[in-house]
MITOR-114069 format. One record per residue (C-alpha): x, y, z. Coordinates in steps of 0.2 Angstrom, whole numbers, padded with zeros to 4 digits, always signed. Each point is the difference from the previous one (the first is absolute). Layout:
XYZ
...
//
This chain:
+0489+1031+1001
-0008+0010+0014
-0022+0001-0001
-0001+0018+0006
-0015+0011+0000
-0002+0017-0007
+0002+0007+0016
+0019-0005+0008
+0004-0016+0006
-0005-0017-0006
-0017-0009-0003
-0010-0004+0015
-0007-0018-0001
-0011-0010+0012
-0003-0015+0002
-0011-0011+0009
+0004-0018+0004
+0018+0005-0003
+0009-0007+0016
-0002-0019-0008
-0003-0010-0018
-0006+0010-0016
+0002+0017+0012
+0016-0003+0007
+0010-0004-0017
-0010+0017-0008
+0007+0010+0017
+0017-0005-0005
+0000+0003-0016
-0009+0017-0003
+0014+0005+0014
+0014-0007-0010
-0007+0011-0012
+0001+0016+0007
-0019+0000+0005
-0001+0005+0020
-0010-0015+0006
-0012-0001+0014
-0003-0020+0003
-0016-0002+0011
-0004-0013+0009
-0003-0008+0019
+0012-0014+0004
+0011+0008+0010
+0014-0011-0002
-0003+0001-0019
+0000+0019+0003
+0016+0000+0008
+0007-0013-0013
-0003+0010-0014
+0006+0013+0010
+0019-0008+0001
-0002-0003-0020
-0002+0019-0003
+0016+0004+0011
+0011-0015-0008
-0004+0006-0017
+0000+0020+0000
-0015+0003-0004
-0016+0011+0003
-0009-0013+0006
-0011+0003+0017
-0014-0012+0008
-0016+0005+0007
-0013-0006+0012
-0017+0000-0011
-0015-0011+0001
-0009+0003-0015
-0017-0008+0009
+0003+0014+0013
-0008+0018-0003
+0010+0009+0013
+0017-0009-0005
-0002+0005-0018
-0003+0019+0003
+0017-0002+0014
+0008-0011-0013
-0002+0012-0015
+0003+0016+0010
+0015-0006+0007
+0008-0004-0019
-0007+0017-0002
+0009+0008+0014
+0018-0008-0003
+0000+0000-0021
-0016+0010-0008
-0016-0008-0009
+0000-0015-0007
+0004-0002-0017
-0004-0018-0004
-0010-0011+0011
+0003-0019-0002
-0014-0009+0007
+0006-0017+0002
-0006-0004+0018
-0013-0016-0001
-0003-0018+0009
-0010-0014-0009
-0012-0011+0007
-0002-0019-0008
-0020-0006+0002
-0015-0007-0011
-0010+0015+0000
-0017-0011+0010
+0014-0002+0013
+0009+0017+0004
-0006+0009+0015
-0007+0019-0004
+0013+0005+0014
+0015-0008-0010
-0008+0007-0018
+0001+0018+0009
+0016-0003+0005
+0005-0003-0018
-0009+0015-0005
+0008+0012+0014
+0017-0003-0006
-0001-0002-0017
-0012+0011-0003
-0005+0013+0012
+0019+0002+0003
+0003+0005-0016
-0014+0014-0001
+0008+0005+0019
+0018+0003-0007
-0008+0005-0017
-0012+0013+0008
+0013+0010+0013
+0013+0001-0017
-0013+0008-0011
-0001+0017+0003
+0017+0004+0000
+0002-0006-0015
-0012+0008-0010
+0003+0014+0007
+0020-0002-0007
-0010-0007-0014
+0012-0015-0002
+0001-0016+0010
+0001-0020-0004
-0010-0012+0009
+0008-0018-0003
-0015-0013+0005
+0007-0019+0004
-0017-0010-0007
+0006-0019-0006
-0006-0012-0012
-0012-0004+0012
-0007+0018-0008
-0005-0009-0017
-0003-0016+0004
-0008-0011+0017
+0001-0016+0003
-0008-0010+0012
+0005+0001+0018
+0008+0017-0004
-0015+0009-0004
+0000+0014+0018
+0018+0004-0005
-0005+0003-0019
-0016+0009+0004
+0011+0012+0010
+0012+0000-0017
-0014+0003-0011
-0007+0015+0009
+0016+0007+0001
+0004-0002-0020
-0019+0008+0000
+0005+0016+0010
+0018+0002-0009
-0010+0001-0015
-0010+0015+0007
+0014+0009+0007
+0009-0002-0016
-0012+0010-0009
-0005+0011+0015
+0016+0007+0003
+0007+0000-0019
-0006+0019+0000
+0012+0003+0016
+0018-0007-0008
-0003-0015+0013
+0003-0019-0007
-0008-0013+0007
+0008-0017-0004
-0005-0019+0002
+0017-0013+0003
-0007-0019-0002
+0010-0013+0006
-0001-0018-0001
+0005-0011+0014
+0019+0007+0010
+0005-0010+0014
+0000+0013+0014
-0006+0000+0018
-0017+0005-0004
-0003-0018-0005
+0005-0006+0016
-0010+0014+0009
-0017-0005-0013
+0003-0020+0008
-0001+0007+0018
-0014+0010-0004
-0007-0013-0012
+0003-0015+0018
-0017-0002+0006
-0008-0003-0020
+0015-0012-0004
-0003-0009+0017
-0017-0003-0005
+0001-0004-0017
+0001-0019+0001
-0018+0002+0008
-0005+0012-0010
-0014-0006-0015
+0014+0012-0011
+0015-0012+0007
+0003-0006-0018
+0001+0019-0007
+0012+0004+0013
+0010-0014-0004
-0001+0004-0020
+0004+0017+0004
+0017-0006+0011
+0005-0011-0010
+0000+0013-0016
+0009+0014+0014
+0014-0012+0004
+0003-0003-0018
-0001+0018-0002
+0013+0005+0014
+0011-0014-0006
+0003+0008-0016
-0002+0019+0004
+0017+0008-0006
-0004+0019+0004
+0005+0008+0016
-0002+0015+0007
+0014+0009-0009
-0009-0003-0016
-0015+0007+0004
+0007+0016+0010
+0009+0006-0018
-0019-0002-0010
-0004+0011+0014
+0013+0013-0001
-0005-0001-0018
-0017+0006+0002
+0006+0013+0011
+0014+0008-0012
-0010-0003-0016
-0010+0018-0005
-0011-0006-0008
-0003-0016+0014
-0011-0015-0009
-0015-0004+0010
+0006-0020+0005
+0016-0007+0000
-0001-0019+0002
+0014-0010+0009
+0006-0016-0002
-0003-0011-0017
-0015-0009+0008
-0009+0016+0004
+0004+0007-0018
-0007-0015-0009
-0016-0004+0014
-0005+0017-0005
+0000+0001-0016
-0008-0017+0000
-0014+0007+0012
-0004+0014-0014
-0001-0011-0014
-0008-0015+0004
-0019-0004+0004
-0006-0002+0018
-0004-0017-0006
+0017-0006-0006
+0008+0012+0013
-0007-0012+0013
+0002-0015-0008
+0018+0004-0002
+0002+0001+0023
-0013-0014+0002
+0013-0009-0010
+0014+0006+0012
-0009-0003+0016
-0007-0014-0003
-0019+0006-0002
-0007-0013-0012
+0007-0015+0011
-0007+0006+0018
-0017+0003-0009
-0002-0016-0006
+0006-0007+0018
-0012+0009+0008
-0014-0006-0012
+0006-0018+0004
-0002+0002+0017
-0019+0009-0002
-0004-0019-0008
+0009-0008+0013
-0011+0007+0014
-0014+0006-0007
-0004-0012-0013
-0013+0007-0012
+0003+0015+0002
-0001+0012-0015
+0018+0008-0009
+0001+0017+0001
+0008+0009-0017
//
């Protein structure tokens, strides 16, 4: 099956973040699709990689140089699709980073970081696509939010805030743009072993260098020791999550969220109907919350005998 528009020629897709991980496997197979693909990004030896897929597979498949933190390569990045295949029919926002601190502990620099991609990237790519599509009065914006989008956890709470806000504005745009023919579409994905996990331990290095002097050292280790467990028993891959997302491009109507993976199906659902109160007895639990408390009061007696117990 070919996407095509109803002007000739097939669908026109974007998408950000598409030279590696979640990106990459959505690039491919919206190509293998019939969709002519536009895979931005700006490794310039992932560039040229996925470049070499396009040609060994036959398939309409072309990479981009696009920062999405940069104005000026937006608008050259945009235009440039524009020039070589028309507007944009479907945008697929899926370029983000994530950065791993206790929220007293992340620098404002890092926390704008986290914002400038994850957010103010999005309104960037989602703003220069806009007014052609109204004015066509059909369009699909495909918006990569996370689990992270329903629920944070400690040490996490920069990359869910960014998450969260972007959940916040999808839910705007939805509605704002219903009267135009343009969907707007959440995909939420649990944990996916891709490079973006390496990418959030190197921008993560100087808080996880620290954390053993850090008064939050036992929350980071809770919080390792609950990732590890969950990386050792992820089953998704990017495949997986790239046919949800052709899903919620091809589906007329498109749902508002698509979850991915089991554990982001059930942690959501769990989120909506339990009480804040057993909600966060159920990760005090799994991080080991209770135990460090009572550590730390132990050592409160130990060195300041007397002292009164905080409840």
């Amino acid at each position: 099956m070919i996407a095509k528009t109803a002007r000739s020629g097939p669908k026109t897709a974007l998408i950000t973040g598409g030279t590696d991980g979640l990106g990459r496997a959505a690039a491919i197979l919206f190509a293998e699709r019939g969709y002519r693909v536009f895979a931005a990004g700006r490794n310039h030896e992932r560039i040229t990689a996925i470049d070499q897929v396009a040609r060994e597979r036959k398939v309409s498949l072309e990479a981009i140089e696009l920062d999405v933190c940069d104005n000026g390569s937006v608008e050259r990045g945009v235009a440039e699709v524009e020039r070589r295949a028309g507007p944009v029919d479907i945008l697929v926002n899926n370029a983000g980073i994530a950065i791993a601190a206790a929220m007293e502990e992340i620098s404002l620099a890092d926390l704008h970081k986290q914002f400038e991609t994850n957010i103010f990237g999005v309104m960037r790519m989602t703003q220069r696509v806009l007014p052609e599509m109204r004015r066509r009065r059909r369009g699909r914006i495909i918006n990569m939010s996370s689990i992270s989008g329903k629920i944070a956890v400690p040490i996490t709470g920069a990359y869910a805030a960014s998450k969260h806000a972007l959940e916040a504005i999808s839910d705007a745009l939805r509605l704002e743009l219903y009267p135009f023919g343009i969907y707007v579409v959440l995909i939420e994905p649990g944990y996916i072993p891709t490079s973006m996990n390496r990418n959030a331990a190197e921008l993560s290095s100087v808080y996880a260098t620290n954390a053993l002097k850090s008064p939050y050292a036992g929350v980071y280790q809770g919080f390792m020791q609950s990732w590890e467990k969950t990386r050792n028993t992820a089953k998704d891959r990017p495949e997986d999550c790239a046919r949800v997302i052709l899903r919620a491009a091809e589906e007329t109507p498109p749902r508002a969220r698509y979850a991915v993976t089991k554990r982001a199906k059930v942690g959501i659902v769990a989120r909506r109907l339990l009480s804040d109160r057993a909600f966060d007895k159920t990760l005090k639990n799994q991080l080991g919350l209770d135990e460090l408390r009572e550590k730390l009061r132990e050592q409160s007696r130990e060195h300041l005998p007397g002292a009164a117990t905080a409840e």
